[in-house]
Short mmCIF file of the C-alpha atoms (twelve columns), coordinates in Angstrom:
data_MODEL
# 
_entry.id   MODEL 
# 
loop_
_atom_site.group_PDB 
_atom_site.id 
_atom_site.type_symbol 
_atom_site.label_atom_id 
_atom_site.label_alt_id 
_atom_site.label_comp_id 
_atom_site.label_asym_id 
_atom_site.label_seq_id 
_atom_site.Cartn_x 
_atom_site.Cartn_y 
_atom_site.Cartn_z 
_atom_site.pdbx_PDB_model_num 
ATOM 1   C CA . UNK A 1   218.739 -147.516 79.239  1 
ATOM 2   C CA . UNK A 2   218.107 -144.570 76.456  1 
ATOM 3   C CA . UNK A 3   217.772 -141.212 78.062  1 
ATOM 4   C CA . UNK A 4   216.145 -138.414 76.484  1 
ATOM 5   C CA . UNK A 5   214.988 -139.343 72.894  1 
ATOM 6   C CA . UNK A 6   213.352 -136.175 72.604  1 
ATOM 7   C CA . UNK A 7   216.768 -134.499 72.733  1 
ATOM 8   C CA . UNK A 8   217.718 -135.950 69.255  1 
ATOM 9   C CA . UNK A 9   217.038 -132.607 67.413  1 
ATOM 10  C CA . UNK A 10  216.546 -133.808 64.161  1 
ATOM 11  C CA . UNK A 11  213.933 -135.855 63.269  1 
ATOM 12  C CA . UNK A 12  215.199 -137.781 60.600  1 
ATOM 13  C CA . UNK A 13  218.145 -139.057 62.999  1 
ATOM 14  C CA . UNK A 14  215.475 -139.114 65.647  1 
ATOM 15  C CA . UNK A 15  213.585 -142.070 63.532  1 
ATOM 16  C CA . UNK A 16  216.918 -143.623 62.723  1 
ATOM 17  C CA . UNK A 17  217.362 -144.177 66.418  1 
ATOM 18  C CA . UNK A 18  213.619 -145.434 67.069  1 
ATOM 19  C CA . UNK A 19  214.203 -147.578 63.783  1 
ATOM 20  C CA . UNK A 20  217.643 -149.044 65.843  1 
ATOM 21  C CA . UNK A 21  216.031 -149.302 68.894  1 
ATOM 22  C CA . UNK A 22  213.172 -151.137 67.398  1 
ATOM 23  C CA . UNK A 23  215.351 -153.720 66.066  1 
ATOM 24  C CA . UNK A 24  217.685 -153.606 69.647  1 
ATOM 25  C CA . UNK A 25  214.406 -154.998 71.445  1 
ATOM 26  C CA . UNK A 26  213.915 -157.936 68.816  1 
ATOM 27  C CA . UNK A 27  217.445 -159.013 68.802  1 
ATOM 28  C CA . UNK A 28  217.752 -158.579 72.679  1 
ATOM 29  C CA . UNK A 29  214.367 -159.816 73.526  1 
ATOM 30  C CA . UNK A 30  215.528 -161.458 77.048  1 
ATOM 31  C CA . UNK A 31  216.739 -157.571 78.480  1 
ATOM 32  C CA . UNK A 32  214.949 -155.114 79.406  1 
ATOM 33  C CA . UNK A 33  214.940 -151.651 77.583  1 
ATOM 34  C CA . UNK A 34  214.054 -148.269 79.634  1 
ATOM 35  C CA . UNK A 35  214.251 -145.276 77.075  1 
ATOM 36  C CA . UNK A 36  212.951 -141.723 78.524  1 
ATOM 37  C CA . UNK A 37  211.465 -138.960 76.574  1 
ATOM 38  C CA . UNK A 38  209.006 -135.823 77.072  1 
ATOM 39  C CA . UNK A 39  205.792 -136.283 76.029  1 
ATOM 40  C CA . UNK A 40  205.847 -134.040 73.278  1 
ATOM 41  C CA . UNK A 41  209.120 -135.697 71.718  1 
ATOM 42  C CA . UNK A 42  207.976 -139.162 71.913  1 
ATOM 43  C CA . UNK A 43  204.916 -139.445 70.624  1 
ATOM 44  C CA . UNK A 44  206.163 -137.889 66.923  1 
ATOM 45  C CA . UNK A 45  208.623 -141.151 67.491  1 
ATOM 46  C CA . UNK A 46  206.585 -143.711 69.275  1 
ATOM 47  C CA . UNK A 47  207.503 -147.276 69.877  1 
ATOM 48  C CA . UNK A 48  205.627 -150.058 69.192  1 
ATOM 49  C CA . UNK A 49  205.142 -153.309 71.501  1 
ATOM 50  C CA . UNK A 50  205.893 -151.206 74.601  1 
ATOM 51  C CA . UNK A 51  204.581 -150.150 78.191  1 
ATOM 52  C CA . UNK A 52  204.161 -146.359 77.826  1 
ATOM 53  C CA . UNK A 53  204.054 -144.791 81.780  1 
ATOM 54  C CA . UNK A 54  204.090 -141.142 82.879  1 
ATOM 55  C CA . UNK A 55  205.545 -139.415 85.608  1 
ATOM 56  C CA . UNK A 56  202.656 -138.786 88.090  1 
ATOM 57  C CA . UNK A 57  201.713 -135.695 90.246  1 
ATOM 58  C CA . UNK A 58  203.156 -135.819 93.717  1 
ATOM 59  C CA . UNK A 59  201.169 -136.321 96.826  1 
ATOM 60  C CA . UNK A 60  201.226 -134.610 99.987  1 
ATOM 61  C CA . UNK A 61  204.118 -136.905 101.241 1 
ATOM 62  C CA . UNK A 62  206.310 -136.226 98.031  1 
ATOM 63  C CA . UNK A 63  205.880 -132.538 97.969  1 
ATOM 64  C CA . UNK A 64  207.394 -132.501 101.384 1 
ATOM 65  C CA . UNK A 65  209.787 -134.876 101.041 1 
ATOM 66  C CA . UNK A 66  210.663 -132.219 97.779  1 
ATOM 67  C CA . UNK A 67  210.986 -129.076 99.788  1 
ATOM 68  C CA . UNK A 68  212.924 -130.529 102.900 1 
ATOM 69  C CA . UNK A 69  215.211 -131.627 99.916  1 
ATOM 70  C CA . UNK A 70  215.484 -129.183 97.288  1 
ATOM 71  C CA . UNK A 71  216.234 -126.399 100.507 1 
ATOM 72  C CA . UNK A 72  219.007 -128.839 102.033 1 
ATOM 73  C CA . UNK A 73  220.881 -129.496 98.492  1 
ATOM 74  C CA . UNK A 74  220.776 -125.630 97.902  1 
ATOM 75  C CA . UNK A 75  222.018 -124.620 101.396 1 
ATOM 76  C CA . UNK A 76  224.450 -127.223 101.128 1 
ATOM 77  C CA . UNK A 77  225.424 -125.790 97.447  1 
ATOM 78  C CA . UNK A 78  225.612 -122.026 98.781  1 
ATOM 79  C CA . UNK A 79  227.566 -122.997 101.773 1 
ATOM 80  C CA . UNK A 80  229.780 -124.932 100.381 1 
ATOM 81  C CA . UNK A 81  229.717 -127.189 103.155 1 
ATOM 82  C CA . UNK A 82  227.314 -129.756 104.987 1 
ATOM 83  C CA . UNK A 83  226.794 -129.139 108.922 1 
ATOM 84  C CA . UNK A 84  224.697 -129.160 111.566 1 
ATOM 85  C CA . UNK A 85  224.212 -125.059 110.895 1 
ATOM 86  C CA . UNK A 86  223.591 -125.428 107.736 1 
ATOM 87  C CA . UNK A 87  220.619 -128.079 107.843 1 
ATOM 88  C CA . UNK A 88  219.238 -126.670 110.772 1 
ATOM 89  C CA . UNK A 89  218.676 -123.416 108.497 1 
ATOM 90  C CA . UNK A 90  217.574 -125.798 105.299 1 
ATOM 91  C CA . UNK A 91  215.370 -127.228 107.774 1 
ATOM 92  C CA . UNK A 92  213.856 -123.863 109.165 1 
ATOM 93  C CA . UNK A 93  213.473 -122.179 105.189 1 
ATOM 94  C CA . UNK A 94  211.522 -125.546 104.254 1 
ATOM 95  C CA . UNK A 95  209.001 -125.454 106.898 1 
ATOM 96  C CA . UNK A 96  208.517 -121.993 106.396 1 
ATOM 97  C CA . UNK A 97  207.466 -122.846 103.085 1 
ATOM 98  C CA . UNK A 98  205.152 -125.872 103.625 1 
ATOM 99  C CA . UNK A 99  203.450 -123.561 106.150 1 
ATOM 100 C CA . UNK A 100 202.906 -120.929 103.936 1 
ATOM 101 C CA . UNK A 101 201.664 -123.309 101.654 1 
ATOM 102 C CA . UNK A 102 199.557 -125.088 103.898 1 
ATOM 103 C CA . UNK A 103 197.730 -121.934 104.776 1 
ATOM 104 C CA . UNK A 104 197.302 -120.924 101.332 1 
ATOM 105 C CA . UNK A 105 194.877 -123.621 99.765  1 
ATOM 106 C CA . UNK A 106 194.930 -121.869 96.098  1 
ATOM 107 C CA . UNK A 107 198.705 -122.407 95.941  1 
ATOM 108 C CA . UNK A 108 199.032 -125.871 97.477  1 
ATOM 109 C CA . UNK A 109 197.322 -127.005 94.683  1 
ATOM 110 C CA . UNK A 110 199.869 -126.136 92.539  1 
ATOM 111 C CA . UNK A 111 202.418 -128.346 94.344  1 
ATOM 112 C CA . UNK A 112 201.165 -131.607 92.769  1 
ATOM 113 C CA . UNK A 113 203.756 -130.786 89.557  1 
ATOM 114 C CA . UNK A 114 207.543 -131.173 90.069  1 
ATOM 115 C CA . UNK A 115 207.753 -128.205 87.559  1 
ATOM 116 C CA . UNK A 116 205.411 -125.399 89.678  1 
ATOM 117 C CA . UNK A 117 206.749 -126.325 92.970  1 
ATOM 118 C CA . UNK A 118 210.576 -126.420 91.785  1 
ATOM 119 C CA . UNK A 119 209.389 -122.621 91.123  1 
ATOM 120 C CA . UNK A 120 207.174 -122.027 94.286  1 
ATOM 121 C CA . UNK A 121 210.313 -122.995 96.184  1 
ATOM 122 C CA . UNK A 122 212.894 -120.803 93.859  1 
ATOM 123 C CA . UNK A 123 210.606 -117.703 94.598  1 
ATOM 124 C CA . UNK A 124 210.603 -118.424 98.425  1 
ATOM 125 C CA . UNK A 125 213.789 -119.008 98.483  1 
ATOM 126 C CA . UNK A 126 214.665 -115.554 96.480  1 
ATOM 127 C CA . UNK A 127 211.607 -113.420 98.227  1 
ATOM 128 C CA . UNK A 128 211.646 -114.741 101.713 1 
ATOM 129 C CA . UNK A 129 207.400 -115.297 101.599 1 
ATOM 130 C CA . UNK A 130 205.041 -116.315 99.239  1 
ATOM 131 C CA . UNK A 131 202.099 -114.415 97.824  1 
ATOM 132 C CA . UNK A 132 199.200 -114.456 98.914  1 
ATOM 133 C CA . UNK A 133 197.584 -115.633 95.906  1 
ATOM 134 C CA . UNK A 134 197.941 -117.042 92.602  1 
ATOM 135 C CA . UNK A 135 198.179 -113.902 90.575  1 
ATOM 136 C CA . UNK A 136 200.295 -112.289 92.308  1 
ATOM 137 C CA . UNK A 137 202.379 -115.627 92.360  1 
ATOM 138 C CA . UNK A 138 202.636 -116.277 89.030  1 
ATOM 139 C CA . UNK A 139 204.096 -112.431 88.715  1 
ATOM 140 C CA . UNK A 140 206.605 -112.833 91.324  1 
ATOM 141 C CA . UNK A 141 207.602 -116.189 89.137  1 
ATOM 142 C CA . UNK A 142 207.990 -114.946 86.018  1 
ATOM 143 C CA . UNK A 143 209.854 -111.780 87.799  1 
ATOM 144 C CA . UNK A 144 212.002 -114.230 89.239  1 
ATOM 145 C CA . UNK A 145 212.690 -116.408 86.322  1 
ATOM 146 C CA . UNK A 146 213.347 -114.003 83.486  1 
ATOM 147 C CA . UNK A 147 216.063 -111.882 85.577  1 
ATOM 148 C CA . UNK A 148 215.586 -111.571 89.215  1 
ATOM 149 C CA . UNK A 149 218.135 -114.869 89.615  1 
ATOM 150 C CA . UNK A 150 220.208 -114.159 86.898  1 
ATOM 151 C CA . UNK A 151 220.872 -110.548 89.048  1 
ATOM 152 C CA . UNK A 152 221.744 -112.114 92.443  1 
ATOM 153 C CA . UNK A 153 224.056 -113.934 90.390  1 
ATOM 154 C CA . UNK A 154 225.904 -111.027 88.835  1 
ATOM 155 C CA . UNK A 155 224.565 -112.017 85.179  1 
ATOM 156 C CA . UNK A 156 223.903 -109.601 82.926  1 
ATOM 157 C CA . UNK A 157 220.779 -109.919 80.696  1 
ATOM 158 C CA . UNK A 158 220.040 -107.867 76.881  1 
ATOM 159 C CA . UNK A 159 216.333 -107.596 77.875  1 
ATOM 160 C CA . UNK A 160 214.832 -106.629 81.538  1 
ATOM 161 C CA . UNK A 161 212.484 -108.984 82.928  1 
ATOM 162 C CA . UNK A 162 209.779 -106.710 82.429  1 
ATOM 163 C CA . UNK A 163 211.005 -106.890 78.552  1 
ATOM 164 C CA . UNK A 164 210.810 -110.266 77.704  1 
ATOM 165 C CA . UNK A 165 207.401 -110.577 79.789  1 
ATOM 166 C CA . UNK A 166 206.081 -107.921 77.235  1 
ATOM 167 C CA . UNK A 167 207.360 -109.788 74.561  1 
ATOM 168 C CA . UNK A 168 205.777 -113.113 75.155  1 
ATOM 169 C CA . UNK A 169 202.457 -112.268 76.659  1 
ATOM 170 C CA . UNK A 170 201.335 -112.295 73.041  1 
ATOM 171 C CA . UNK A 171 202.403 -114.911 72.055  1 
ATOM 172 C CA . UNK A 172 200.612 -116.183 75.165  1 
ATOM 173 C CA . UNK A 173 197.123 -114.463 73.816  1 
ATOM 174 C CA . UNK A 174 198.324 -115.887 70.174  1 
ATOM 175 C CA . UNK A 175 198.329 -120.062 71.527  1 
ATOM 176 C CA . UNK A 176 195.317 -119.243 73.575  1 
ATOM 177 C CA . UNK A 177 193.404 -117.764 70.937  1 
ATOM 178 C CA . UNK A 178 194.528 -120.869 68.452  1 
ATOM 179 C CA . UNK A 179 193.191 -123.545 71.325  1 
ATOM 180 C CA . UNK A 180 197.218 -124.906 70.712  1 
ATOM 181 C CA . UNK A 181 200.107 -125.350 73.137  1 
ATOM 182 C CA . UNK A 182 202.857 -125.535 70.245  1 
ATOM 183 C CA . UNK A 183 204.271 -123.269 67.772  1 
ATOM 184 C CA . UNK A 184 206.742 -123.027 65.016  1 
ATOM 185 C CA . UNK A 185 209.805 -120.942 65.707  1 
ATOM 186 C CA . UNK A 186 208.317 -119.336 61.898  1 
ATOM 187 C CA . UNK A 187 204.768 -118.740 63.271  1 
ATOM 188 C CA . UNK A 188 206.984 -117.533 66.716  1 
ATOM 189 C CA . UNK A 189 208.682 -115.451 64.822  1 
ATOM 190 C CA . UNK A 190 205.558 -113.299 63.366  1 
ATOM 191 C CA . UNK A 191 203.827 -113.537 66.620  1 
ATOM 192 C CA . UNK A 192 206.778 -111.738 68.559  1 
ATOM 193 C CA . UNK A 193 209.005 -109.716 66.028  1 
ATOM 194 C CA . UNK A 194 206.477 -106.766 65.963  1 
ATOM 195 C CA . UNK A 195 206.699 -106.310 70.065  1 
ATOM 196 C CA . UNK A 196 210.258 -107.140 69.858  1 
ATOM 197 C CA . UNK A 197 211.262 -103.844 67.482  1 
ATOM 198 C CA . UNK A 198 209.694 -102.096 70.430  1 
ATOM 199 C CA . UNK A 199 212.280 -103.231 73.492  1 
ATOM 200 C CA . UNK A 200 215.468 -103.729 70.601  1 
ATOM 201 C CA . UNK A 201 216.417 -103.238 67.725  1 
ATOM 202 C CA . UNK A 202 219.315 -105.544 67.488  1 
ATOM 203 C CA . UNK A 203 217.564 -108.616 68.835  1 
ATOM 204 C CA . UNK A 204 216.323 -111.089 66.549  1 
ATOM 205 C CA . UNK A 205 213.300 -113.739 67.147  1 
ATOM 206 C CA . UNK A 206 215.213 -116.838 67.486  1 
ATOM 207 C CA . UNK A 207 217.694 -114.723 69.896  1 
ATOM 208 C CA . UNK A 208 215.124 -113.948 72.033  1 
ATOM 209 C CA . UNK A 209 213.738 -117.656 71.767  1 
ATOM 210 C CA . UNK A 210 216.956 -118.935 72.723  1 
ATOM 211 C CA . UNK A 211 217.369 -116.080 75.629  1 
ATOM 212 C CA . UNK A 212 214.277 -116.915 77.400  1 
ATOM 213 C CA . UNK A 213 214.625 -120.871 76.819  1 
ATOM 214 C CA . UNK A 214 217.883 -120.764 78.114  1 
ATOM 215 C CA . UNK A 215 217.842 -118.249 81.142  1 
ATOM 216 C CA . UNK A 216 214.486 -118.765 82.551  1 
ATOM 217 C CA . UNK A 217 212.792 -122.065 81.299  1 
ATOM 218 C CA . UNK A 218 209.619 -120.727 81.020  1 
ATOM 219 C CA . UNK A 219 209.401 -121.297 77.672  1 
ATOM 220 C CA . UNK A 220 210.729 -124.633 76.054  1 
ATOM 221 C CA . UNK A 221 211.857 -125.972 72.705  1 
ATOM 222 C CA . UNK A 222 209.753 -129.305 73.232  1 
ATOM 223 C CA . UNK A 223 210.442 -130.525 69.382  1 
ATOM 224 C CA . UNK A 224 213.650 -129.416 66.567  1 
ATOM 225 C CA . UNK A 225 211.988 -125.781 66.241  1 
ATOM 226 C CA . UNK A 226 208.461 -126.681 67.972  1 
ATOM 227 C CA . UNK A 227 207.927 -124.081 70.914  1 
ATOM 228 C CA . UNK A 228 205.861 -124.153 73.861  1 
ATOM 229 C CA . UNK A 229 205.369 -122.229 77.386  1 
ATOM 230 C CA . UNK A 230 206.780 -124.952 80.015  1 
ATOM 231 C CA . UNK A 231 203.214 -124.752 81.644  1 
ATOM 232 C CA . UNK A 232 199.858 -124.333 80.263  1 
ATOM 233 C CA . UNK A 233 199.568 -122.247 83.498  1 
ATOM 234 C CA . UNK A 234 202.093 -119.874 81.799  1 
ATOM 235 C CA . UNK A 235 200.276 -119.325 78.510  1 
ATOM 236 C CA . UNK A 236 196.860 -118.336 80.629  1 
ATOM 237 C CA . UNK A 237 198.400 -115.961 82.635  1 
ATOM 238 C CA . UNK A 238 200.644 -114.121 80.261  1 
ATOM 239 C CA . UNK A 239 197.155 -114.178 77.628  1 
ATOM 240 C CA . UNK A 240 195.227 -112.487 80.655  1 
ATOM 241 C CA . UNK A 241 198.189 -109.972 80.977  1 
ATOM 242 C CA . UNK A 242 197.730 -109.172 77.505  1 
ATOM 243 C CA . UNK A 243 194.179 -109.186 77.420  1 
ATOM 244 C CA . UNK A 244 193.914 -106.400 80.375  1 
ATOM 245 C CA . UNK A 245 196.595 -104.509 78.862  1 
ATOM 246 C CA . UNK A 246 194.876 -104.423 75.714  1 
ATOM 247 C CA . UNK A 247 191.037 -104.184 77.730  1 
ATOM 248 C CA . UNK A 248 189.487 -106.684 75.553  1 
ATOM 249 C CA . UNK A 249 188.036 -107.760 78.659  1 
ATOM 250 C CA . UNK A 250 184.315 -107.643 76.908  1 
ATOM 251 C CA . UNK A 251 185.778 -110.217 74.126  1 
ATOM 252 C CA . UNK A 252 187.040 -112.538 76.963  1 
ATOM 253 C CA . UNK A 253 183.819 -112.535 78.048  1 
ATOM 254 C CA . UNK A 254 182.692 -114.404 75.063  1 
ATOM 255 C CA . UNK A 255 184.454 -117.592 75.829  1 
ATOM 256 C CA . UNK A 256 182.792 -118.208 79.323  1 
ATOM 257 C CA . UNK A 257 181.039 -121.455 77.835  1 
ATOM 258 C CA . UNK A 258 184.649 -122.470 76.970  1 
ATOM 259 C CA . UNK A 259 186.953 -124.986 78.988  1 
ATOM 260 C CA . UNK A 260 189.728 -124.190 77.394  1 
ATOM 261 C CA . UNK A 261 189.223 -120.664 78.628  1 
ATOM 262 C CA . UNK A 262 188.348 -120.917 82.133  1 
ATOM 263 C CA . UNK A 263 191.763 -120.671 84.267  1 
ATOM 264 C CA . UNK A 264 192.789 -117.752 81.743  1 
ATOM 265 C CA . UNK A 265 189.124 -115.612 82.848  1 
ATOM 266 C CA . UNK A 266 189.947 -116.506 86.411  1 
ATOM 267 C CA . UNK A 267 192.954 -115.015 86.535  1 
ATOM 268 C CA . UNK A 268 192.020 -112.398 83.994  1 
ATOM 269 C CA . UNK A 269 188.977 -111.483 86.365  1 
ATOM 270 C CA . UNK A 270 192.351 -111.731 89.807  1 
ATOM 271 C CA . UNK A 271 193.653 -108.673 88.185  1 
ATOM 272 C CA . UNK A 272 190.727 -106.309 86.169  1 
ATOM 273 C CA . UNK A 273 187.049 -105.480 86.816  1 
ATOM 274 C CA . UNK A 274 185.156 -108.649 86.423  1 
ATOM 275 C CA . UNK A 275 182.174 -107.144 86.086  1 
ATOM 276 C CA . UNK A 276 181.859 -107.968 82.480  1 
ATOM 277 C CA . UNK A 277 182.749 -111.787 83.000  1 
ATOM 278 C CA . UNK A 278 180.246 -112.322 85.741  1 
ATOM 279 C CA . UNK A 279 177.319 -110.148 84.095  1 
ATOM 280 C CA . UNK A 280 177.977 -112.645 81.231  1 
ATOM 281 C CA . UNK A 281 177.670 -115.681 83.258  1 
ATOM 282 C CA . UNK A 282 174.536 -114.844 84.949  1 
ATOM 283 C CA . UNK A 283 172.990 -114.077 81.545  1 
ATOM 284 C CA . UNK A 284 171.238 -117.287 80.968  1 
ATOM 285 C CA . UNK A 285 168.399 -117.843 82.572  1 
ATOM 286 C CA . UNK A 286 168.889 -119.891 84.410  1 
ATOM 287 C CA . UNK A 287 172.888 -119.722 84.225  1 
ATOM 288 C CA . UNK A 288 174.412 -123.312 83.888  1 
ATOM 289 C CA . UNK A 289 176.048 -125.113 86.248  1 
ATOM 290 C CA . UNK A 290 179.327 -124.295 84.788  1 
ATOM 291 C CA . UNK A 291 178.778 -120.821 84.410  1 
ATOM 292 C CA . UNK A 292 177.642 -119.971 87.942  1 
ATOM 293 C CA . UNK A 293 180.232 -121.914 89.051  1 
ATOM 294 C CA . UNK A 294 182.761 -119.826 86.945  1 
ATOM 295 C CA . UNK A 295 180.868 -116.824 88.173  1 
ATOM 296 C CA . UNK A 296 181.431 -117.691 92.045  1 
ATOM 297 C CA . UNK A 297 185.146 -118.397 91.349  1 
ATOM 298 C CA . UNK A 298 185.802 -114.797 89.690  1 
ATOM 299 C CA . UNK A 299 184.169 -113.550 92.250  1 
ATOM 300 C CA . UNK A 300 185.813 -115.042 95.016  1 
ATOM 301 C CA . UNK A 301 189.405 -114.200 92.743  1 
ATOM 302 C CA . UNK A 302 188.384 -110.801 91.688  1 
ATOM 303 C CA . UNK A 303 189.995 -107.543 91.758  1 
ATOM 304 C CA . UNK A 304 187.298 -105.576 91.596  1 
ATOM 305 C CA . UNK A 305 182.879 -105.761 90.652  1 
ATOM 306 C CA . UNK A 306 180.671 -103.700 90.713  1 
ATOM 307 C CA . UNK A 307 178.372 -103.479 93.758  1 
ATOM 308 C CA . UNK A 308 174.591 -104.351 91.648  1 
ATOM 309 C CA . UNK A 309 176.525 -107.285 90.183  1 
ATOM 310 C CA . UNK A 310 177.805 -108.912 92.967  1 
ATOM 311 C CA . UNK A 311 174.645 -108.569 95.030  1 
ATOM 312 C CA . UNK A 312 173.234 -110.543 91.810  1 
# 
């Protein structure tokens, strides 16, 4: 067994290894060889002759068995100690969760990927209650992520939360206006360095790379200098932070007949008038099946419309 290929930074050795590996299998042939990777790092470094499988989302089952879990192994961790106290507590925080989950449909979708719910279940476990919906969610996890743990932990951070949000919602707008998920730490560095000046003056791009990579996760070196937000989810909400901020709300609009765009106009439309969106995708005549649909789910998500359009 070979864990974490992708983890070989540079790619040169990285192919050396494959190359080994490669020849491993041919010599061995009678064993069996198990070698792990992320997607991303693997498929720069594939091998050949091989069963390539992928972790799959959880079901309902799993993402219970998760939470009952994940809040025992953390009691047990902040205790110091495993007894009939503490899991009766674990036990009380987990259903808490799955029942706050359970009565909010938008969010127990999320719960399908290891990732989200790991986060879902941090934020509960920091804020006591969820959100009530996924806007307001994904701000209490990125609040949570880039400080608020770090604080109850007595850790000290260069840039506030609030900071480093500023500083990556665009390069957020940046992928989603490129239709990528990657980028270069040199292309990072042009994206973010202007924004950057503004909160410091001492901090340098690759710092502040390494400072949200390392204390939050929410953004990930996937490849030797190859960045990426640890969820597309991520990347649409920070670009529909951006957009608001920057009321380009009109442009946004432009992208309705655009799949790549969709999540990032339904939570741009959770958190500014959506007036503009919907207007848009009741244009045709008669709208398309995708864009009325788009329409009803702004609707049904939005902060605010105007009165003639949502009689319309």
């Amino acid at each position: 067994m070979l864990d974490g290929l992708d983890e070989i930074d540079d790619p040169q050795v990285r192919q050396q290894v494959v190359d080994w590996v490669q020849k491993q299998m041919i010599v061995y042939n009678q064993n069996r060889f198990l070698v792990t990777s992320r997607p991303f790092g693997y498929r720069s470094n594939p091998l050949s002759g091989v069963a390539v499988l992928e972790v799959r989302p959880f079901t309902l089952e799993q993402v219970e068995q998760f939470v009952q879990k994940w809040y025992l192994a953390n009691e047990i961790m902040n205790k110091q100690k495993d007894d009939p106290g503490v899991r009766m507590r674990a036990g009380a925080e987990a259903k808490s969760l799955l029942q706050q989950l359970h009565n909010t449909p938008s969010l127990f979708a999320l719960t399908v990927n290891p990732l989200l719910l790991t986060m879902i279940a941090t934020v509960h476990r920091y804020g006591g209650a969820l959100p009530g919906n996924r806007v307001a969610l994904y701000a209490e996890i990125c609040e949570v992520f880039l400080g608020q743990r770090q604080k109850a932990r007595g850790q000290v951070l260069e840039l506030t939360p609030n900071q480093m949000q500023l500083v990556l919602e665009p390069l957020a707008y940046y992928l989603m206006l490129k239709g990528i998920l990657d980028i270069t730490l040199v292309e990072a560095r042009e994206v973010v360095e202007g924004t950057l000046a503004q909160v410091s003056l001492q901090m340098m791009p690759e710092a502040f790379l390494r400072l949200v990579e390392n204390t939050s996760g929410l953004l990930l070196e996937r490849e030797n200098g190859v960045y990426s937000f640890a969820h597309l989810t991520f990347q649409e909400y920070l670009a529909a932070i951006h957009i608001r901020e920057k009321q380009w709300g009109n442009t946004l609009a432009t992208h309705v007949g655009e799949s790549w765009w969709q999540e990032t106009i339904r939570l741009y439309c959770g958190m500014a008038d959506a007036t503009p969106i919907i207007t848009t995708c009741l244009a045709g005549d008669p709208p398309s099946t995708t864009a009325l649909t788009l329409s009803l789910d702004c609707l049904q998500e939005a902060f605010r419309v105007q009165p003639g359009v949502r009689d319309q």
